[in-house]
Phi, psi and omega in degrees: 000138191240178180248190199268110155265166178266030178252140165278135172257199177290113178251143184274337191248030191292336185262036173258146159225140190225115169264123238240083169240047198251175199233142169071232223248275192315284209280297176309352172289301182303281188299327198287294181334313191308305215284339181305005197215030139102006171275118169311097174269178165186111202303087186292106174249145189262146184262335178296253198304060179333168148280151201281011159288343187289313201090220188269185179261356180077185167262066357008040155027291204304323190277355139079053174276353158283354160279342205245027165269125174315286184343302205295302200284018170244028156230018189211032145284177217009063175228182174245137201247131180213156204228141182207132169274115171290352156262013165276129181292331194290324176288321176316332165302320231263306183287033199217324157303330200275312170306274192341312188260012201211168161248353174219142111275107226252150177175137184234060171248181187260114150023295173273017133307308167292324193305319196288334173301315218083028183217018137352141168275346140342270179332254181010271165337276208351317209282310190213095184319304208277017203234161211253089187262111253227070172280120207234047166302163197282311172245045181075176228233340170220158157129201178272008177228051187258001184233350152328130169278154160265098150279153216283299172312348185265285176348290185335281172293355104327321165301318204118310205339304182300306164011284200253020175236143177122194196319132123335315162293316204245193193276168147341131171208137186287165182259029174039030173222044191047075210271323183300340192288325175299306162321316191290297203320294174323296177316310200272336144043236175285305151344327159299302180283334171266005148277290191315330190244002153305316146348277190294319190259008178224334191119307200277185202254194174201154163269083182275132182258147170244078188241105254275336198282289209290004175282283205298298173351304176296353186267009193231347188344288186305328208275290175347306181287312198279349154283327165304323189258332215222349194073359185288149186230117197270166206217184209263144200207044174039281235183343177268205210179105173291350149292292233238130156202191289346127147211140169162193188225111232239133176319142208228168154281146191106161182286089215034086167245156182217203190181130161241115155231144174242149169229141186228017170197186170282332185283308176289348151321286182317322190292310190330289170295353182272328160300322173289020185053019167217089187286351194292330192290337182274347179289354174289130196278357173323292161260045165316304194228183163338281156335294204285336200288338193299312212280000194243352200325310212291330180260016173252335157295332166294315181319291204281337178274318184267002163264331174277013171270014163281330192265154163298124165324304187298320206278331231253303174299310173306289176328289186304329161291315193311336215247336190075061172227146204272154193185147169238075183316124148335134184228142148292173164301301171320306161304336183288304195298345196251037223245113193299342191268278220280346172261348182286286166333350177036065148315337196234151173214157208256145186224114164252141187223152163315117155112350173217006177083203185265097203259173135228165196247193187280164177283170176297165182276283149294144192243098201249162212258356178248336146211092180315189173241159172186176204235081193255001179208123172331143149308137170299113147344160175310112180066034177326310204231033164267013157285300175302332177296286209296311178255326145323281192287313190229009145077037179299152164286130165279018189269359187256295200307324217259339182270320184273344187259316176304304170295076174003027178262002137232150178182180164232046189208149158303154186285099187239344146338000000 
């Protein structure tokens, strides 16, 4: 696991500037790729209104407990943090000079957010023909649910996605990580680099809409398509897998050790049992092929539990990888980070930040091979970078600045007025 340095390395997206006015998860996901490959983003934030990743301001002001939330600082490294209120016309002149000067624009509100602003992508062109604008409503931009806010666990369930996970027996279950936010953030991208290059090769700008239901909505595709075409309606089948049998995830030695396994042939079937020290098990017509093993899951899953509650986890994914049948141990967070493929991988990378020290978060994502990304600045603190933002980039006076820190409308503390 390595840490965070002050060397740059070659960035593709280094002549990009991104202006940053999204919130939470998804949309700050968006700049944070860009900036990991060299584009300047710059964030924009309200000292009235945190973004809600930060969390409250707490009951202690002083501890700067809107600094020290995980969430926040693991998507909104290598950017510039600058705080401008956008329901001031004075700051709003500010983003707008800012629009002007920049090539992407990034924002995840609800339709009537922007509209109120003035900054619509109509307004926007007006402002800069060439630039490129990145809208990540939860539901789009029409309909009777467009002015709804979206969150990821509400995206989940709504999209279907919750349908089909969990129990056969039991209700709907979300997969607890905000499954719409990551997805849209992944999408809305992409989506970014094919407007730049749409760009590159015509001039013009672009509008993309994001709309985090129809971002997740594809991930249910197939189960969609077998109703529409064949009428069949899929239903939640815990942990198996209608290709694959064995899969699932089977008991260790030790106080909740757990083992994920999938078998993909008849063949790797075999190995199986014969590494679990009963080969005897494949000769059961029970499992003979795919089918019977499928039509059998619970006792051939009783089975396979009472021999891998014998093994070490760790020891057990190794033997079953060697053999090539896909296998895991279960990991806690520790056991993950200290986890040999994810330490090969330098997965993690150690980040030190001002007010909580030195942790570590996840690594770039993609690992390209002539110009990689890397992870060279702390999420920014609240207003970090307004001396350079404000009178550097965009050439405020101080007696402006000194006019806007007096109303509470830039600062590097929350707003308690």
């Amino acid at each position: 696991m390595t840490s965070v340095g002050n060397k740059r390395k070659k960035s593709v997206l280094g002549n990009l500037r991104v202006v940053d006015l999204s919130m939470g998860w998804a949309g700050p996901l968006v700049a944070m790729l860009l900036a990991d490959f060299g584009a300047q983003i710059i964030k924009i934030e309200s000292i009235r209104h945190l973004d809600w990743w930060r969390g409250g301001v707490g009951q202690n002001p002083d501890e700067r407990e809107y600094e020290k939330r995980a969430n926040f600082n693991g998507v909104n490294r290598n950017k510039l943090g600058t705080t401008l209120d956008l329901n001031d016309p004075r700051c709003l002149d500010g983003v707008r000079e800012l629009i002007g000067i920049s090539d992407v624009l990034v924002e995840n509100f609800t339709p009537r957010v922007m509209r109120n602003w003035g900054l619509t992508y109509d307004k926007v062109r007006e402002i800069n023909p060439s630039i490129v604008m990145i809208s990540m409503p939860g539901f789009g931009s029409a309909g009777p649910w467009r002015n709804y806010a979206g969150f990821g666990n509400t995206i989940e369930s709504l999209s279907g996605v919750a349908t089909l996970t969990g129990w056969p027996d039991g209700p709907p279950v979300l997969q607890s990580n905000a499954y719409g936010d990551p997805v849209s953030g992944l999408g809305a991208a992409i989506g970014v680099l094919m407007a730049l290059v749409h760009r590159s090769r015509t001039g013009e700008g672009q509008h993309v809409e994001i709309s985090h239901q129809e971002m997740v909505i594809h991930h249910i595709a197939p189960a969609m398509m077998d109703y529409i075409m064949n009428g069949r309606v899929h239903t939640r089948i815990g942990n198996r897998n209608p290709a694959m049998a064995p899969h699932g995830v089977y008991p260790c030695s030790g106080e909740d050790q757990w083992i994920a396994i999938a078998v993909n042939s008849d063949v790797e079937w075999e190995s199986l049992c014969g590494i679990l020290g009963h080969p005897e098990i494949a000769k059961d017509l029970r499992f003979d092929n795919l089918g019977d093993r499928q039509d059998n899951h619970d006792d051939m899953d009783d089975l396979i539990s009472s021999k891998t509650a014998q093994w070490d986890k760790v020891e057990l994914a190794q033997r079953l990888q060697d053999v090539g049948i896909a296998a895991s141990p279960v990991n806690d967070a520790a056991e993950a980070l200290a986890d040999p493929q994810v330490m090969a991988r330098d997965s993690f990378v150690w980040i030190d930040r001002k007010y909580i020290g030195n942790h570590p978060y996840p690594n770039v994502t993609a690992r390209l091979s002539k110009t990689p990304g890397e992870v060279y600045k702390a999420t920014p603190t609240l207003g970090e970078d307004n001396e350079f933002v404000l009178s550097e980039v965009l050439g405020m006076k101080p007696d402006v600045l000194v006019e806007l820190k007096r109303d509470g409308l830039i600062g590097d503390e929350a707003y308690l007025g």
